[in-house]
C-alpha positions as CSV (number, residue, x, y, z in Angstrom):
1,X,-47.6,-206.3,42.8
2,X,-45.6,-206.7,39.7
3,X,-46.8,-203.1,39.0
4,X,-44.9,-202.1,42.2
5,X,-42.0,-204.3,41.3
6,X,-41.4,-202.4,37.8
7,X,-41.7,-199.2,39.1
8,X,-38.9,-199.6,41.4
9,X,-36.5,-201.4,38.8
10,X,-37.4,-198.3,36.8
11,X,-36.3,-196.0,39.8
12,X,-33.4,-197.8,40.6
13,X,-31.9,-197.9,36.6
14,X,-32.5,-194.1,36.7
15,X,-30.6,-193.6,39.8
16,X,-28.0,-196.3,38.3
17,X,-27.8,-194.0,35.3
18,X,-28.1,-191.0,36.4
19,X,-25.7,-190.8,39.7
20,X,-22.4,-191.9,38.0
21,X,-21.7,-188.8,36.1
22,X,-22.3,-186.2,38.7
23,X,-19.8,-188.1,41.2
24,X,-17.8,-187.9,38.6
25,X,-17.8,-184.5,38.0
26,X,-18.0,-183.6,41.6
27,X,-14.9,-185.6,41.8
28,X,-13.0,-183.8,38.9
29,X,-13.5,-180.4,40.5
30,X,-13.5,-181.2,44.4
31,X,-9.4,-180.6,44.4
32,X,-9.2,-177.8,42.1
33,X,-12.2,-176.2,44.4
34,X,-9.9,-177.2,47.4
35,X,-6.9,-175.2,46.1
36,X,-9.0,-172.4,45.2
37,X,-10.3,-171.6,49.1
38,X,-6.8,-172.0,50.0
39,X,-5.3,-169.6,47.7
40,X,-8.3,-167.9,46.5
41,X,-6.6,-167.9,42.7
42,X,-8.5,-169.9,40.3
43,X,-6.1,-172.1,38.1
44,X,-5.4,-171.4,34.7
45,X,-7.3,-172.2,31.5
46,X,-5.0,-173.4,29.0
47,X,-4.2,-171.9,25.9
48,X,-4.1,-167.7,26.8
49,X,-5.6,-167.2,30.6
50,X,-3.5,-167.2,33.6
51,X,-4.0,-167.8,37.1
52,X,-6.6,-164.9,37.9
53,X,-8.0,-164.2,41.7
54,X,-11.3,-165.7,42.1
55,X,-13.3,-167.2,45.1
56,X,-14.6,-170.7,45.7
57,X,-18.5,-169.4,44.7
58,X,-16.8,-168.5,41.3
59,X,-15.0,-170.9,40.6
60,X,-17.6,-173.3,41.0
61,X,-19.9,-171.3,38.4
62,X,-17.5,-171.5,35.7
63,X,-17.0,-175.2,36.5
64,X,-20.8,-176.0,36.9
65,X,-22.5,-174.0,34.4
66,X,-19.8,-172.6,32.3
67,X,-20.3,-173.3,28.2
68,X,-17.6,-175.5,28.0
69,X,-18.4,-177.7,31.5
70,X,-22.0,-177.7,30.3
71,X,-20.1,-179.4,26.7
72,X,-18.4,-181.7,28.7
73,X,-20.7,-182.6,31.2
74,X,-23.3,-183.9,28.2
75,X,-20.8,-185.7,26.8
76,X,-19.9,-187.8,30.0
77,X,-23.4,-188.2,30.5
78,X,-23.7,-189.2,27.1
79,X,-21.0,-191.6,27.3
80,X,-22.3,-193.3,30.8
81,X,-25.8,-193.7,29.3
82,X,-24.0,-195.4,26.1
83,X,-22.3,-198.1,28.6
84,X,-25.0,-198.3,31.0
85,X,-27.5,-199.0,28.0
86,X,-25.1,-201.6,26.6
87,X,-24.8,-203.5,30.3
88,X,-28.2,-203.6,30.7
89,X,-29.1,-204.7,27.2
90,X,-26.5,-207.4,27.9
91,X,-27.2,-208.1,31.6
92,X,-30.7,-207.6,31.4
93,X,-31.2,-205.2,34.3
94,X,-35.3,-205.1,33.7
């Protein structure tokens, strides 16, 4: 029973850990993904490129598996597991 019991603590702290940082970034891109079905332009990358047409399926590439949303993805999942191993060591989740 307290085999059982672990497990699930173990499966729940992943999920804990793990969840945060994808609503996140599903958050961050949901409105600029919104304005690209409407207008079908993808917004501009600062320095050097402008507003360029694009659609929704494209957009969504460069923000999902793009080198530099790959870079910042790992670093806000870096950063969650950094707090969420601090709270637990301090809370003592398991």
């Amino acid at each position: 029973m307290k085999k059982k019991r672990t497990i699930a603590l173990i499966l729940l702290w992943l999920l804990c850990c793990s969840l945060p940082p994808f609503l996140l970034s599903a958050a961050l891109i949901y409105p600029d993904w919104q304005a690209v079905r409407a207008t079908g332009m993808c917004p501009a990358a600062p320095p050097d490129i402008p507003p360029y047409p694009c659609t929704p399926n494209e957009f969504l590439t460069r923000m999902v598996a793009g080198p530099f949303a790959v870079m910042g993805f790992m670093i806000l999942c870096l950063s969650w597991g950094v707090m969420w191993g601090g709270f637990t060591a301090v809370v003592g989740f398991i």
